[in-house]
Structures are given as structure tokens and as C-alpha cells.
C-alpha positions in Angstrom: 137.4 105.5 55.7 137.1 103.1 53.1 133.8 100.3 52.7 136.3 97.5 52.1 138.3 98.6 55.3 134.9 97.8 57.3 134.5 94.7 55.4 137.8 93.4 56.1 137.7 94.7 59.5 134.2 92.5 60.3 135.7 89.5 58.2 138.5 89.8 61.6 135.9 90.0 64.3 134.2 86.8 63.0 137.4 84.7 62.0 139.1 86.0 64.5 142.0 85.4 62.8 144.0 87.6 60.0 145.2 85.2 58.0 141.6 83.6 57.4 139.9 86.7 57.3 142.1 88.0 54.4 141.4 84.2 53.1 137.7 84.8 53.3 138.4 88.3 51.7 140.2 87.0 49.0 143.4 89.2 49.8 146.8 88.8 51.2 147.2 88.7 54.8 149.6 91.8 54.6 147.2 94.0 52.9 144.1 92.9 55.1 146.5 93.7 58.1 147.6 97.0 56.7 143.7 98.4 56.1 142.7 97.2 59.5 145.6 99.4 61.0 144.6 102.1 59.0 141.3 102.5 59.6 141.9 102.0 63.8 144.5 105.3 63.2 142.0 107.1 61.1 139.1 106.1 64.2 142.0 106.9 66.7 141.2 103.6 68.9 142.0 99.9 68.3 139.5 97.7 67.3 141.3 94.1 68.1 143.7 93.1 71.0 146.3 90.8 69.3 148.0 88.2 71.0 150.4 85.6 70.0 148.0 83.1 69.6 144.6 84.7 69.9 142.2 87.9 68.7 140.2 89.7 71.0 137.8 92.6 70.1 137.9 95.4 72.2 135.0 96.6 74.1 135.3 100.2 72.0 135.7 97.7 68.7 132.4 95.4 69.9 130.2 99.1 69.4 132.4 100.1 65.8 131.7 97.3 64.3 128.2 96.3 65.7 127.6 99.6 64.1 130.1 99.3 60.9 127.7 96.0 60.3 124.8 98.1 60.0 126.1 100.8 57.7 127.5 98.0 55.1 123.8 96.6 55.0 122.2 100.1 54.3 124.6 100.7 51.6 123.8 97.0 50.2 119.6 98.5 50.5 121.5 101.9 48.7 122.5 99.7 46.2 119.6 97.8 45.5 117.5 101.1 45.3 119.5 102.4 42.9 119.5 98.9 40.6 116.8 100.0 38.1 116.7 95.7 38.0 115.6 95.4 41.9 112.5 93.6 40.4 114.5 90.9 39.0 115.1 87.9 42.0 118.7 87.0 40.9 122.0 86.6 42.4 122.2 84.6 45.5 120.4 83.9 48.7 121.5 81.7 51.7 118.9 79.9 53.7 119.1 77.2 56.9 116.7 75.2 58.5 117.0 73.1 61.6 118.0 69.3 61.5 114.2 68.1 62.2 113.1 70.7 59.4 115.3 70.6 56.7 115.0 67.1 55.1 111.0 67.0 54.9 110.7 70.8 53.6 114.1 71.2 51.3 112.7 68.8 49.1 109.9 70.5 48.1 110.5 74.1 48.8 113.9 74.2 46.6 112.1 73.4 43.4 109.0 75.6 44.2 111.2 78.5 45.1 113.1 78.2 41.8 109.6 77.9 39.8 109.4 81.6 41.7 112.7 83.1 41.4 114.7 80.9 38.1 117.5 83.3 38.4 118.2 82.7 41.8 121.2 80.9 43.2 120.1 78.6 46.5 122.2 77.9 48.9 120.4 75.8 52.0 121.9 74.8 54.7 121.2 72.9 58.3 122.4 73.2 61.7 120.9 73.8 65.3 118.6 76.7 65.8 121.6 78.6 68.2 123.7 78.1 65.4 121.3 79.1 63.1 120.5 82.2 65.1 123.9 83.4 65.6 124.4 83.0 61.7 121.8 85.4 60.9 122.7 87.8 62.9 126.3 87.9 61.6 124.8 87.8 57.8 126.1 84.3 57.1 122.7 83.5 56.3 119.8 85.8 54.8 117.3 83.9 56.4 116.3 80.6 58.6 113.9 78.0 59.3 113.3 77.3 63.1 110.5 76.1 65.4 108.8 78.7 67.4 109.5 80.1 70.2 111.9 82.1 68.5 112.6 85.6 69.7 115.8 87.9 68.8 116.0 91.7 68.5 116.2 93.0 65.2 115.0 90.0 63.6 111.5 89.4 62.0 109.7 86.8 62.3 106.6 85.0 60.2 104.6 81.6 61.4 104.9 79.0 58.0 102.9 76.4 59.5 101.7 73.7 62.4 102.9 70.3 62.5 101.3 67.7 65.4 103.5 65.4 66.6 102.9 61.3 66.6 104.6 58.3 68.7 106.2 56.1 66.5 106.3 53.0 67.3 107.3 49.0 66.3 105.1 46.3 64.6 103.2 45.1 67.2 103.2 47.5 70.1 100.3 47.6 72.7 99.8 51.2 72.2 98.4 50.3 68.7 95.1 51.5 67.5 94.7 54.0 70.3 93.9 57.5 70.1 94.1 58.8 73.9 97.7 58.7 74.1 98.9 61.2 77.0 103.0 62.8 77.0 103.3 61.4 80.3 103.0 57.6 79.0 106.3 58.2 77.6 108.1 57.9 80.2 107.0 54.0 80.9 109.0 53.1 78.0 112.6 53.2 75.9 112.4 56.5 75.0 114.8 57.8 71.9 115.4 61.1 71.6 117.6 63.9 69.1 120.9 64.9 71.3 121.3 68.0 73.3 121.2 71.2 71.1 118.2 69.9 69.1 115.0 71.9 69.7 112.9 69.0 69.2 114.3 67.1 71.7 113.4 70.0 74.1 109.9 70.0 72.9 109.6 66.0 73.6 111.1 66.2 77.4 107.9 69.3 77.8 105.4 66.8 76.5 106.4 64.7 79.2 106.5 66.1 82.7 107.6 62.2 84.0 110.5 62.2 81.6 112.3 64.5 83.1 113.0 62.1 85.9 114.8 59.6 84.1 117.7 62.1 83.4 120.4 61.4 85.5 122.9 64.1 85.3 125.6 62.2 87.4 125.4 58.8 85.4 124.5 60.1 82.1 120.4 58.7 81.0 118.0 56.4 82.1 115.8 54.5 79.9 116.7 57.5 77.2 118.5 56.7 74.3 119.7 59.4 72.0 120.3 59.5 68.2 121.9 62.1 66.2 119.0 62.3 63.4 115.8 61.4 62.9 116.2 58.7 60.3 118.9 57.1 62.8 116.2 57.3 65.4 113.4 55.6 63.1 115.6 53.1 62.3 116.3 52.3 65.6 112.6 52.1 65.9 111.6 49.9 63.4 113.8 47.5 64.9 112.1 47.6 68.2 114.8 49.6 70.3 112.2 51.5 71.7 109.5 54.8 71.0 109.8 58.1 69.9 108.2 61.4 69.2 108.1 62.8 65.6 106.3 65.8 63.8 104.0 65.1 60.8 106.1 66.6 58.1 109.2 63.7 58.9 106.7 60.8 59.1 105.5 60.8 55.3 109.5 60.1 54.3 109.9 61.6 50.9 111.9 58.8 49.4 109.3 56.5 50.5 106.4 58.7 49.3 108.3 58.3 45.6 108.6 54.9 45.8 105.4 52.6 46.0 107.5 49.2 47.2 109.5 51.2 50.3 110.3 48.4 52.4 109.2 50.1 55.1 105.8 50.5 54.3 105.4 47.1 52.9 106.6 45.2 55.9 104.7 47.6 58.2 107.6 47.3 60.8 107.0 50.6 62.7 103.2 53.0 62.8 102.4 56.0 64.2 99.8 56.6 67.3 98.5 60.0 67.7 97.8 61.5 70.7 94.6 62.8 72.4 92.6 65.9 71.3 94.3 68.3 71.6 97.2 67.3 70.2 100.1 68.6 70.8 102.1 70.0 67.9 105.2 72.2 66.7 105.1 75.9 65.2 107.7 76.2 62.2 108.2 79.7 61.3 111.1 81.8 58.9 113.4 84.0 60.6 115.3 87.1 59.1 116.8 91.0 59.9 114.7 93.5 59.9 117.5 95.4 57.9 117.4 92.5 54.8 117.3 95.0 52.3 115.5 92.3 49.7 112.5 91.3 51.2 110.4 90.2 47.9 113.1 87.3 48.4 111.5 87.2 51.4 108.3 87.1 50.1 108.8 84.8 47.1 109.9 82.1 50.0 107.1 82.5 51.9 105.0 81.9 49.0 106.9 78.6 47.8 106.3 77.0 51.5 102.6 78.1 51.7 101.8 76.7 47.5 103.9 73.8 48.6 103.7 72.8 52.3 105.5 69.5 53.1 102.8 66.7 53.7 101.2 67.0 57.0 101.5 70.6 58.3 99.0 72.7 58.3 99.9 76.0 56.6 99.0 79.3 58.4 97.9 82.1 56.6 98.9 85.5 56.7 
């Protein structure tokens, strides 16, 4: 049994397809197929059921490779061990963050994380935390950025920081210049919301137990508009389509925070209300296996978001 026959064999289970596993591989199809056969003769059981248009894994395969996955990351920790350089931070390490995270931290935690670790090639990424989640798990990703709760075997998990969350609303609105705003009063007006799939959006509906009524599963939403990013939805805000509900971090915008005549801020077309003591907020917290065999990368991140948090959370300490 071979390392790169277990590499090519997990490449199979997560394209499942030969031809772009051996792409992903960097091999020929024919070779990729020819190792795979081999090792399920030397195991004496097939790993893959292969139709004509389709891959399955078998349930014997499911337990091989689940535990051929842990065996190539111990040999990756054998590795490092034996790399009299394991000091060093270099090479590359792959990091996500949800959609409501990513575009008020990544611009300050990319350039304190270099300061920490020059040698280090970043590659970020966003996407929805059961995306996220299932890229971590399959090693796609070394470690991710979610809102809390977050709870997955095998996976360790540390609190960055707290963000409250604020109503934003047009130029002009009634609820102006109040502090005793309550999640229920939501639901007397246009609400906007992220789509389905976005956390946040879950977080919104549970500040507001009356919301929940204005979802109509049969004839889609009522007095709910949806928006497929933040910026779309404060957009649609400023121009008086209705309110939303946005953490701290995503209301100081970092372009406008750079740029002293944002039109935004000088036409004062949308503000932010709080809400009443105690405010409700969001926990942000990064996500990654147990079995990372790297963790002063780990550590070096941590560090970067808590010298550097993104205006308006409140870091929490170790």
C-alpha cells in the first residue's frame, strides 16, 4: 500500500469522478484508475461502486477512507516533526470565513497575519458556514471563520470576538434617536434579510419571534425582502426599501472608513439605531481539526484577529 494510492483514492471519494480526481492529482486518468484498483485488490474489497454515469462509495470504502484520511494527516504531523524548520510559518494555509464575516475582517486580518507569518502563502475564501464546515472536514480548508453556535466532532473551536447587532435604517425614519428598540418591532416593517443558507439571517428571524409569521411557505414572503449580500441589502436601505439587521463589524464600511468624502456618510441617507440593554449580539469564533498538525498557524491567526479586531467587536480573551 502506497501514500499516493490513498491520496488518489480520497481525491475519488470527493470528485467523485476519475477523470477529475486524476485532474486534481495532476495524473492521467489511466494511472489514477490503475492505483485505485490496486490498492482495493491489495485491501481485498472495493472501495467505489462505478456506474456509467455515476461514483458511489461503498459502505466498507466510507470506513477505509474515513480512516485512510486520518493516517495521511498523521504522516503530514510525522513530517512536520521531523522538519528541523517546523518553527518557520511558511508554505501555505487555506482559510474561509462566512459571507457576513469575510469582507469587514479579511481586510485587516490578511495584512496583520502576514506582519506574523511573511513567508506564508494566504489563501481566504467565503462561503456559507455548511459549506464551510463540510470543507474542513474534508481538508479543503485548514481552518474557518463562523458565528457560534458551532459544534462538529473532531473539530476545535476558539471564541474571536462579540459583535452587537444595529437596525439600519433610511434618512428620516421614526425610529431615529431611540435606544429601546425591541426584535419584535421588526416585524411592523419591510424587513430585508440575507437568503436561506446565511446564518445571519437565522440569527435576525430569532431576534424576532413576530417575524416568523410573515413567512409564507406556500406564497413565498410577506413583507420580507431578501438580498444576496450585505452591501446589496444596505443599498437597498439607503434608498428607503425598507430595515435591516447588521452586526457592528459591517456597519463601519472599510472603504468608507478610508475615504473621508464617502457619499454615504456625507449625505447621511441611512443610520443605525441600537437596540435596548441588553443588546443582542453575534459570537464569531475560528474553527479547525483537532488533528491540524500546525497549530502555531493556528496561533499566529488568532493573534492577528485579537492585535487587530475589525472596528466594533469586542475581542474575547483567552
Amino acid at each position: 500500500m502506497k501514500i499516493a494510492q490513498l491520496r488518489y483514492a480520497l481525491a475519488v471519494a470527493r470528485e467523485k469522478n476519475f477523470s477529475r480526481a486524476a485532474r486534481h492529482c495532476n495524473i492521467s486518468q489511466p494511472s489514477l484508475s490503475v492505483a485505485v484498483r490496486l490498492l482495493e485488490e491489495e485491501l481485498g474489497t472495493p472501495l467505489f461502486e462505478r456506474f456509467k454515469s455515476e461514483i458511489k462509495i461503498t459502505k466498507g470504502g466510507a470506513q477505509i477512507l474515513n480512516q485512510a484520511h486520518k493516517a495521511l494527516e498523521e504522516i503530514e504531523r510525522i513530517k512536520n516533526i521531523a522538519d528541523s524548520s517546523l518553527n518557520s510559518i511558511d508554505g501555505s494555509f487555506r482559510f474561509g470565513a462566512i459571507y457576513s464575516v469575510g469582507p469587514y475582517l479579511f481586510p485587516t486580518l490578511v495584512p496583520a497575519f502576514h506582519a506574523l507569518a511573511p513567508k506564508l502563502t494566504q489563501l481566504v475564501e467565503e462561503n456559507f458556514t455548511a459549506k464551510l464546515s463540510e470543507r474542513l472536514k474534508r481538508g479543503d480548508v485548514d481552518a474557518i471563520i463562523v458565528a457560534l453556535p458551532f459544534d462538529e466532532p473532531g473539530i476545535e473551536v476558539r471564541p474571536l470576538y462579540d459583535e452587537p447587532f444595529f437596525v439600519a435604517v433610511p434618512a428620516g425614519h421614526r425610529w431615529l434617536g431611540r435606544s429601546d428598540l425591541h426584535g419584535d418591532e421588526l416585524a411592523d416593517e419591510k424587513l430585508l434579510l440575507l437568503g436561506e443558507g446565511h446564518c445571519l439571517r437565522d440569527q435576525i428571524l430569532e431576534l424576532c419571534a413576530a417575524c416568523h409569521h410573515l413567512e409564507d411557505t406556500a406564497h413565498g414572503m410577506h413583507n420580507i425582502i431578501e438580498g444576496n449580500s450585505l452591501e446589496t441589502i444596505r443599498h437597498m436601505v439607503a434608498v428607503g426599501t425598507g430595515i435591516t439587521v447588521m452586526p457592528a463589524t459591517s456597519i463601519h464600511n472599510f472603504i468608507c472608513a478610508a475615504w473621508s468624502n464617502c457619499p454615504v456618510e456625507r449625505e447621511q441617507m441611512l443610520a443605525y439605531v441600537p437596540f435596548a440593554d441588553p443588546a443582542p449580539f453575534r459570537r464569531i469564533a475560528l474553527a479547525w481539526r483537532q488533528s491540524y498538525p500546525n497549530t502555531r498557524t493556528i496561533e499566529l491567526l488568532v493573534k492577528a484577529v485579537m492585535n487587530n479586531p475589525p472596528k466594533g467587536a469586542r475581542p474575547i480573551a483567552a
